[in-house]
PLY file of the C-alpha trace (Angstrom):
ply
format ascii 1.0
element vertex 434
property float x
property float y
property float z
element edge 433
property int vertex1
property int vertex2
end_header
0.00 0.00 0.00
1.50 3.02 -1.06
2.11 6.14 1.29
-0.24 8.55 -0.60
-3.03 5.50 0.11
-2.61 5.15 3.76
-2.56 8.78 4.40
-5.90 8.94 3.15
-7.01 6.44 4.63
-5.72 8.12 8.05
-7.21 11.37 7.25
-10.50 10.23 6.31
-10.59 7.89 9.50
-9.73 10.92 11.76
-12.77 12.89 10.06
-15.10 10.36 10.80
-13.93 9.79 14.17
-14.35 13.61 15.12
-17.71 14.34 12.97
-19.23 11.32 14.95
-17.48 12.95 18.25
-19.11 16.26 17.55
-21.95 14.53 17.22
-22.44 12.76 19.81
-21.52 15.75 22.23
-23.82 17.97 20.50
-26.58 15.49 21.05
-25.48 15.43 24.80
-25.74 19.16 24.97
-29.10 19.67 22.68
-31.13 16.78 24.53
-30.97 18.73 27.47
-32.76 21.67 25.83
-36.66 20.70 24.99
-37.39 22.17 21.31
-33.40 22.37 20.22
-34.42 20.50 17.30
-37.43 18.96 15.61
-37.44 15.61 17.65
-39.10 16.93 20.42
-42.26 17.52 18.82
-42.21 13.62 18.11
-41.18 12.84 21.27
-44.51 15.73 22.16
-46.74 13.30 20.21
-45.95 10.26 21.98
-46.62 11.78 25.49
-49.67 13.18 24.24
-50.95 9.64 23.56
-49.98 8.45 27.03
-51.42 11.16 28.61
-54.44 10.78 26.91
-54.56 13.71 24.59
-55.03 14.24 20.40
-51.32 13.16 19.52
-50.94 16.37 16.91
-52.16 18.79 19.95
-51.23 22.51 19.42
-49.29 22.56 22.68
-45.28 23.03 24.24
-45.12 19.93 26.29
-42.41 20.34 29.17
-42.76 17.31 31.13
-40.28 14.88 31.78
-37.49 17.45 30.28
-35.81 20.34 31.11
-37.01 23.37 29.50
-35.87 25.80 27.13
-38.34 27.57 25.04
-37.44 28.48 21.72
-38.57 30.19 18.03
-38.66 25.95 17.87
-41.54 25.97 20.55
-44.08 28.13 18.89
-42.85 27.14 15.01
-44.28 24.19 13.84
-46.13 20.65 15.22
-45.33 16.95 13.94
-45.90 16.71 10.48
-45.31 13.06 10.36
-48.22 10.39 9.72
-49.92 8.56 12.96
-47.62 5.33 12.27
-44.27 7.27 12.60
-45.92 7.83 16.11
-46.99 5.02 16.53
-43.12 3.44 16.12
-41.74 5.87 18.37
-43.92 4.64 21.40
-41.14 2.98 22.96
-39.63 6.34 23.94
-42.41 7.18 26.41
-40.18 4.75 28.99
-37.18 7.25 28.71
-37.26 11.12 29.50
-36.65 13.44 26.44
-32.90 13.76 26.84
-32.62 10.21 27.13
-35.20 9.65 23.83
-33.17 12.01 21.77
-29.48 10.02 22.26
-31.71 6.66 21.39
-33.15 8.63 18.56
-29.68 9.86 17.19
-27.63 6.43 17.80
-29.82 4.77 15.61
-29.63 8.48 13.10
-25.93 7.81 12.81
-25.88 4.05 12.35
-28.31 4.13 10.28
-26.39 7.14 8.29
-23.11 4.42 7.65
-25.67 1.59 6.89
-27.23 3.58 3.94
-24.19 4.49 2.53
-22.75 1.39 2.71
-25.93 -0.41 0.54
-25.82 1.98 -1.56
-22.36 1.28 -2.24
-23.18 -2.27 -2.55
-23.46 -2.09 -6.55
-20.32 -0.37 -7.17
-17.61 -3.10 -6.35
-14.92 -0.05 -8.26
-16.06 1.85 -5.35
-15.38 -0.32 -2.43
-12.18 0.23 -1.53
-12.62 3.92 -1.29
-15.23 3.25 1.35
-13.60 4.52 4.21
-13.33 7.92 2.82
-17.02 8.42 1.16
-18.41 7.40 4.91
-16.35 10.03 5.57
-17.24 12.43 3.86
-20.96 11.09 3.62
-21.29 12.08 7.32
-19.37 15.53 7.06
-21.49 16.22 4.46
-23.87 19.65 5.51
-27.24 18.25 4.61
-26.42 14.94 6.54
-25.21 17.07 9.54
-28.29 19.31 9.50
-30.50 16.03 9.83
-28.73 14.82 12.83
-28.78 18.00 14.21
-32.35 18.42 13.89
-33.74 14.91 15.12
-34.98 14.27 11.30
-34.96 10.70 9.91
-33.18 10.60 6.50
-30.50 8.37 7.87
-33.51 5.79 7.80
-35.21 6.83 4.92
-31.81 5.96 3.17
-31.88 3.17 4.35
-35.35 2.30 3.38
-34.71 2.84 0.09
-31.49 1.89 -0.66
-32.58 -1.79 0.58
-35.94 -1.22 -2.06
-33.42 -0.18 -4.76
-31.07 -2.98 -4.03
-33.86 -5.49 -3.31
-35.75 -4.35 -7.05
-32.84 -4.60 -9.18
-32.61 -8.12 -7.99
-36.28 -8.47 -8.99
-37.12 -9.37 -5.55
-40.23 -7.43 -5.92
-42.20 -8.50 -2.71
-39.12 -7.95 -0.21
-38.82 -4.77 -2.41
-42.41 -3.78 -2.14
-42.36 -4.12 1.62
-40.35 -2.20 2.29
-41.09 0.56 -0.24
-44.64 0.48 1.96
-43.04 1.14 5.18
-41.11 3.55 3.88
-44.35 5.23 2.51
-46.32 4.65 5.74
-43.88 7.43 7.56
-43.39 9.80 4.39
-46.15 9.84 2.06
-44.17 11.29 -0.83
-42.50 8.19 -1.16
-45.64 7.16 -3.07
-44.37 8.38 -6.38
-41.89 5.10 -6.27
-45.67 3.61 -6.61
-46.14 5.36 -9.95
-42.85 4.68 -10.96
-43.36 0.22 -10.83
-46.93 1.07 -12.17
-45.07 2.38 -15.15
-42.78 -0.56 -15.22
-45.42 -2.98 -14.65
-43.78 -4.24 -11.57
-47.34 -4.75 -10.30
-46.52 -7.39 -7.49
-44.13 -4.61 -5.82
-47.08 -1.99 -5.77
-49.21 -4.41 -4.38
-46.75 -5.74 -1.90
-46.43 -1.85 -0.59
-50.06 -1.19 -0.44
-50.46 -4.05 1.75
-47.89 -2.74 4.39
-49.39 0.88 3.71
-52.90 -0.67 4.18
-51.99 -2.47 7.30
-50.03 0.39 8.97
-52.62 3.15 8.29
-54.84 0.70 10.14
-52.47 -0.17 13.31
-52.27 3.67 13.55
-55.68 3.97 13.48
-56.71 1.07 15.74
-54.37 2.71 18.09
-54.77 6.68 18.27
-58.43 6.33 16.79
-59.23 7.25 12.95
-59.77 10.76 13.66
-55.93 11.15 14.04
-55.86 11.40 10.00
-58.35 14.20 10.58
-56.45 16.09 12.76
-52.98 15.44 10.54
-54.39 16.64 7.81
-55.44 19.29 9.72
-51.99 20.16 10.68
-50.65 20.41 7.39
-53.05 23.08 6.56
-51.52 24.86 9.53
-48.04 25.47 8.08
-47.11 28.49 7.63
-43.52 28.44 6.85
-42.77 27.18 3.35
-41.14 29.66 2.23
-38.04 29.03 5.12
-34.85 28.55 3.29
-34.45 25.07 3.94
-37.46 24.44 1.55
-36.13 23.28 -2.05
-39.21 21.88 -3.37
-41.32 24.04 -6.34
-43.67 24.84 -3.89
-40.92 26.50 -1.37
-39.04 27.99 -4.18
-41.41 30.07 -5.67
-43.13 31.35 -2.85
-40.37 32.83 -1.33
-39.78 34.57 -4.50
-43.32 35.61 -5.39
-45.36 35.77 -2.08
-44.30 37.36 0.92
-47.66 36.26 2.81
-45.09 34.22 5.40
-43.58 37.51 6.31
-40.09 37.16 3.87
-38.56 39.42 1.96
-39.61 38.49 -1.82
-38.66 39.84 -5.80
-42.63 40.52 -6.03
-45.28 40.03 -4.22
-47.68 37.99 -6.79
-49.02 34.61 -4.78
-51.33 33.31 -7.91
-48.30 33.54 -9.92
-46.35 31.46 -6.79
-49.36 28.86 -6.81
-49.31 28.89 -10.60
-45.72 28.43 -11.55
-45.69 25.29 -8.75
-48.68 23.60 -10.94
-47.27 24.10 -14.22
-43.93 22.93 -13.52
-45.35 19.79 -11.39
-47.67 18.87 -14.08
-44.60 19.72 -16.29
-42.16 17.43 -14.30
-44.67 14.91 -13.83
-45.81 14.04 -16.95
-41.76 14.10 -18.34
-41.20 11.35 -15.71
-44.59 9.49 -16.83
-43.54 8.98 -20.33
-39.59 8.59 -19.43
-40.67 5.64 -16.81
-42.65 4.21 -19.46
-40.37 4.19 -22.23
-37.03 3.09 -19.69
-35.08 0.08 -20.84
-34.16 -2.29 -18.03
-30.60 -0.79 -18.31
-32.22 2.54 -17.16
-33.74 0.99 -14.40
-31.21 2.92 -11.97
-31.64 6.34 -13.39
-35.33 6.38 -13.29
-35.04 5.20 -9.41
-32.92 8.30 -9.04
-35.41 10.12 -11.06
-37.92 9.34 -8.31
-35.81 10.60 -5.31
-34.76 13.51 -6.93
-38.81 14.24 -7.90
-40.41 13.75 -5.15
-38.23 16.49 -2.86
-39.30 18.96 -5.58
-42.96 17.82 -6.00
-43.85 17.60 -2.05
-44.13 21.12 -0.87
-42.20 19.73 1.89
-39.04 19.08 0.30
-36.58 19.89 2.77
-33.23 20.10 2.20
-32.48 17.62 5.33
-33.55 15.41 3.44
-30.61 15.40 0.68
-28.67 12.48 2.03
-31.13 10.03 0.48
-29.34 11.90 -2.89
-26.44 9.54 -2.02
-28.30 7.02 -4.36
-28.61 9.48 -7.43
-25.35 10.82 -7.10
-23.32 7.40 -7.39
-25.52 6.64 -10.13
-24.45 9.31 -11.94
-21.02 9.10 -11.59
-21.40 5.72 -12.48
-23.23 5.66 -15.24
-22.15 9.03 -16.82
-18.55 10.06 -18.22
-15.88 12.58 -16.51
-18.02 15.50 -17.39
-21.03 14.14 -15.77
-18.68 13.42 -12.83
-17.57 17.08 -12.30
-20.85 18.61 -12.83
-22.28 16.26 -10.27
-19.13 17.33 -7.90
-19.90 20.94 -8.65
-23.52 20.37 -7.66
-22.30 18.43 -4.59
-20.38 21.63 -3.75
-23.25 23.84 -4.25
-25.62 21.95 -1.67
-23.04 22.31 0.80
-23.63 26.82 0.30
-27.02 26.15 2.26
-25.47 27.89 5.59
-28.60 28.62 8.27
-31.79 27.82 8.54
-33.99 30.74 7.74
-37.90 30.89 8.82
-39.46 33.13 6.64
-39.58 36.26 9.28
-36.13 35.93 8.93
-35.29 36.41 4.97
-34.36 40.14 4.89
-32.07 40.24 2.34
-31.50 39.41 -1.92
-28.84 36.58 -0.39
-30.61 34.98 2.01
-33.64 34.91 -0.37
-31.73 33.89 -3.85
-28.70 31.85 -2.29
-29.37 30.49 1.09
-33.40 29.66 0.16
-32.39 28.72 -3.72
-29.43 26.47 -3.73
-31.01 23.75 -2.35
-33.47 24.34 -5.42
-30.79 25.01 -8.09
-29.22 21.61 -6.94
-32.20 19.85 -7.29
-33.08 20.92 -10.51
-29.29 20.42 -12.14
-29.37 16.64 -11.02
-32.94 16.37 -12.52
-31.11 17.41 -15.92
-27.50 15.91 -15.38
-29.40 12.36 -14.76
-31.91 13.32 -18.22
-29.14 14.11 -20.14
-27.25 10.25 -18.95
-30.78 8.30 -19.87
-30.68 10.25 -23.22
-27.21 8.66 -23.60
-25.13 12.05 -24.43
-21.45 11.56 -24.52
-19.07 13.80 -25.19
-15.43 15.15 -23.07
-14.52 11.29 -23.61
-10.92 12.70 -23.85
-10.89 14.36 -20.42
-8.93 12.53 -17.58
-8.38 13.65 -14.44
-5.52 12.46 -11.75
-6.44 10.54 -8.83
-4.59 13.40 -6.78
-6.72 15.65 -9.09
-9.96 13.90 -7.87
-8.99 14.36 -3.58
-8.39 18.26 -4.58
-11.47 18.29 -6.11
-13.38 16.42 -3.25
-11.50 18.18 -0.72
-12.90 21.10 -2.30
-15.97 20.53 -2.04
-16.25 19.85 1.55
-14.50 22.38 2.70
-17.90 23.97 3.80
-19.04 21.22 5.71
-14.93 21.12 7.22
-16.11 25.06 8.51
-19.55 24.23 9.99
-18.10 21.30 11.70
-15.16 23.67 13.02
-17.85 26.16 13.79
-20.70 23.82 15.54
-17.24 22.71 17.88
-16.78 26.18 18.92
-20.62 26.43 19.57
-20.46 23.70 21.87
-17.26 24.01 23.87
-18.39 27.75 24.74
-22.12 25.77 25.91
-19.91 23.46 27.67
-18.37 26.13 30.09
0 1
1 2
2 3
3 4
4 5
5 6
6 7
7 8
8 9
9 10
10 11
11 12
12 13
13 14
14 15
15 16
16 17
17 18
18 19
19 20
20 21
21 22
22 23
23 24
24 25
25 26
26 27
27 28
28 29
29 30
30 31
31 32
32 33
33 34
34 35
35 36
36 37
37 38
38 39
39 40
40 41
41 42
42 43
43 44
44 45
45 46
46 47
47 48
48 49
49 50
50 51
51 52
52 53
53 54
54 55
55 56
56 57
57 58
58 59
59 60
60 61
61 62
62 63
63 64
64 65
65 66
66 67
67 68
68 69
69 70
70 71
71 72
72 73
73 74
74 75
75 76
76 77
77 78
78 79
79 80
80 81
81 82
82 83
83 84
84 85
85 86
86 87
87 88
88 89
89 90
90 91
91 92
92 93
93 94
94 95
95 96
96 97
97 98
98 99
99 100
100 101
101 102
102 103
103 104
104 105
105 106
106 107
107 108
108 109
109 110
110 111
111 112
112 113
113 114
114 115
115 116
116 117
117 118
118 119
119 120
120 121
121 122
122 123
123 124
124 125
125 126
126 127
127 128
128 129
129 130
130 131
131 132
132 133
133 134
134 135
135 136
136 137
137 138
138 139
139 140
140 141
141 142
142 143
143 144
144 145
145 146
146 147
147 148
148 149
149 150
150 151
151 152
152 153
153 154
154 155
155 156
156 157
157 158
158 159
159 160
160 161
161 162
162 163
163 164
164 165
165 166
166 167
167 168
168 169
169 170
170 171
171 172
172 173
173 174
174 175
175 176
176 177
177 178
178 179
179 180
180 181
181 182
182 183
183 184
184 185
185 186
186 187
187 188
188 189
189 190
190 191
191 192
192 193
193 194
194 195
195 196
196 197
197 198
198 199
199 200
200 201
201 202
202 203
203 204
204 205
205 206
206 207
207 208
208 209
209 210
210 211
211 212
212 213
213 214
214 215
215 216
216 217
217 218
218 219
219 220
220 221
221 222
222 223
223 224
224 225
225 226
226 227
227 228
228 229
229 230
230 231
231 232
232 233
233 234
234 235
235 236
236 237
237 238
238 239
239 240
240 241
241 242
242 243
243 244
244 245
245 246
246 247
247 248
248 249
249 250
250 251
251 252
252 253
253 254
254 255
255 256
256 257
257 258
258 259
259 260
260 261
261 262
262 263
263 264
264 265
265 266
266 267
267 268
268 269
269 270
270 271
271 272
272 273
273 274
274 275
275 276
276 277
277 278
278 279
279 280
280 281
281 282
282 283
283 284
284 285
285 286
286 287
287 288
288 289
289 290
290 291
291 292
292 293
293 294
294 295
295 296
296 297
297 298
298 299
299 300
300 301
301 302
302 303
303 304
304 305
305 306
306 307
307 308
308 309
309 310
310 311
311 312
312 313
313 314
314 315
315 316
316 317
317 318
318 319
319 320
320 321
321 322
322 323
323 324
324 325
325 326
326 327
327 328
328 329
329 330
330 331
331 332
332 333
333 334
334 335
335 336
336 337
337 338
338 339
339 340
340 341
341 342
342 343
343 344
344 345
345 346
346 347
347 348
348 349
349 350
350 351
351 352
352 353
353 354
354 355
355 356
356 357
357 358
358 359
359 360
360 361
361 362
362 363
363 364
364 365
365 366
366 367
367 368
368 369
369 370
370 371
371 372
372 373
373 374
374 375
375 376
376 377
377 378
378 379
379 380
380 381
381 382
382 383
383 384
384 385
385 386
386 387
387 388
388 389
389 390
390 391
391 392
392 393
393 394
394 395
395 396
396 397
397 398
398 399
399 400
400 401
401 402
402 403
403 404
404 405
405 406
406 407
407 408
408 409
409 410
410 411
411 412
412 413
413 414
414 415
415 416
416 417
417 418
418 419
419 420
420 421
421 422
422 423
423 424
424 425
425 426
426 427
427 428
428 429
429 430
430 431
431 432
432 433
């Protein structure tokens, strides 16, 4: 092994050792504040139930936690279906600062389990493993889902395991899965469409059963006006227009509406509602006939097609949900040529420029609006037509190479962003600390 090899292999060990550090000690430090990130309104839902109450009640719960009000407290309610509840039961035995290290343990294990699956069908890949895990869990959008008690870790690896599962036409196992997964996000239901289109009917099937079954374990448990009262919550949101919103829906109404309170270009909310529609219909019907036509070869880019899709299509689409892009990414670099390769790295490096969190109140300025609320978008959009242009089979820069030591500038590059918000979330903490 050369030298050059097993100092990278060094390096990238030493990042993963202190990312998962940080980690770890900011989960110490944040699960002893109630509303420091989004988990706590989970955790609110499952007390709720034992207590008695609607489990999406409009209320700051401060039981069984120490207490720290925040913009977090009076923002937003769970927007997850009753069966996501319904899993997270268990937690009612431990108090909230307890719940949110169980709840993060299984984040971050389940954050190297995705990665490695959906490394699984690149065997060129494998012995750079060490150093994508690496990097996978520097990554900004991956850190920003630890940090805020979301669950793409296991949503990766959900669909990894359908995407690995499918391609070795094990369609029930697949479809199983795929139903679970669409159980606790709903917008995973466009991967329906998508094996309608290939006529993959024993996967749908498989996944409405699970969906079928789970809506009714929900049900049987919190009572079947919980769907009521959901869907009543999601007509309660009033913050799409935050800047972690990349879908078409988030997009263009923080640049057309200002109704959240955001600075915007105009203030035109038909045209905000309007553009959403057009390009959805627009988006949806491109897929439609791109599913339909797909050669099995393809079968990996239209997968990708799906992920990247759906975070655009659900108004929801937030941007902590981008490690599930793991999937499209590696496709693309493994499917396309060198150019695909360093557009995809030069997208990678523009979804690590989504610094803060933004509600809409606070969007005050052109930057925060067009750079901090559209480069999740921007990215979104470029691997829609990177992975378009692949299916359509363009070639072309055939001739370029580039050096291996080219390639760890290049990647080195690109996360020097996350390298910064790690250095900075460090500082954060060791001034909490004392």
């Amino acid at each position: 092994m050369s030298l050059k090899r097993i100092g990278l292999l060094f390096f990238s060990a030493l990042m993963l050792f202190v990312t998962v550090v940080i980690s770890f000690k900011r989960v110490l430090v944040s699960g002893n504040y109630f509303g420091a990130s989004d988990f706590w309104k989970f955790y609110n839902s499952v007390l709720f139930y034992f207590s008695g109450q609607n489990i999406y009640t409009n209320a700051f719960v401060v039981n069984k936690a120490s207490s720290m009000a925040s913009i977090w407290g009076q923002a937003d309610g769970n927007l997850n279906p009753p069966f996501f509840t319904l899993l997270l039961l268990p937690l009612h035995y431990f108090n909230y600062s307890r719940a949110f290290q169980i709840w993060n343990m299984i984040s971050v294990v389940c954050m190297f389990l995705g990665a490695y699956l959906a490394l699984r069908p690149f065997p060129q890949w494998h012995k750079n493993t060490l150093p994508i895990m690496a990097l996978f869990a520097l990554y900004l959008p991956t850190a920003d889902n630890i940090a805020c008690g979301q669950m793409a870790s296991i949503l990766l690896v959900i669909l990894a395991s359908v995407w690995l599962l499918a391609r070795k036409n094990q369609d029930i196992s697949a479809g199983l899965l795929l139903g679970f997964a669409c159980a606790i996000k709903l917008f995973c239901g466009l991967f329906l469409i998508y094996f309608l289109c290939l006529k993959r009917v024993r996967i749908v099937i498989a996944a409405l059963s699970v969906f079928i079954l789970a809506f009714l374990m929900a049900g049987f448990v919190f009572g079947f006006s919980a769907y009521r009262e959901y869907y009543a919550v999601l007509g309660e949101v009033h913050w799409y227009a935050s800047t972690w919103n990349a879908s078409f829906y988030g997009f263009f109404t923080r640049i057309f509406s200002n109704t959240e309170g955001n600075v915007s270009l105009l203030n035109l909310p038909y045209l905000a509602n309007g553009l959403t529609v057009i390009c959805s219909v627009a988006l949806f019907s491109y897929l439609i006939r791109f599913w339909r036509k797909q050669s099995p070869q393809q079968f990996d880019l239209g997968f990708s097609l799906v992920i990247v899709a759906m975070l655009l299509l659900s108004p929801l689409g937030w941007i902590y949900y981008f490690p599930v892009l793991l999937i499209p990414y590696l496709i693309l670099v493994g499917e396309g040529n060198m150019g695909t390769h360093l557009a995809a790295c030069l997208l990678l490096l523009l979804s690590t420029q989504m610094w803060g969190l933004l509600i809409p109140l606070q969007i005050k300025t052109m930057k925060e609006l067009l750079i901090m609320g559209g480069m999740g978008f921007v990215v979104l959009l470029g691997l829609l037509g990177l992975l378009s242009v692949v299916a359509k089979g363009v070639r072309h820069d055939e001739n370029l190479t580039v050096s291996e030591n080219s390639w760890i500038l290049i990647y080195s590059v690109i996360f020097i962003p996350s390298l910064l918000y790690l250095e900075g979330l460090a500082k954060s903490l060791y001034l909490l600390c004392h």
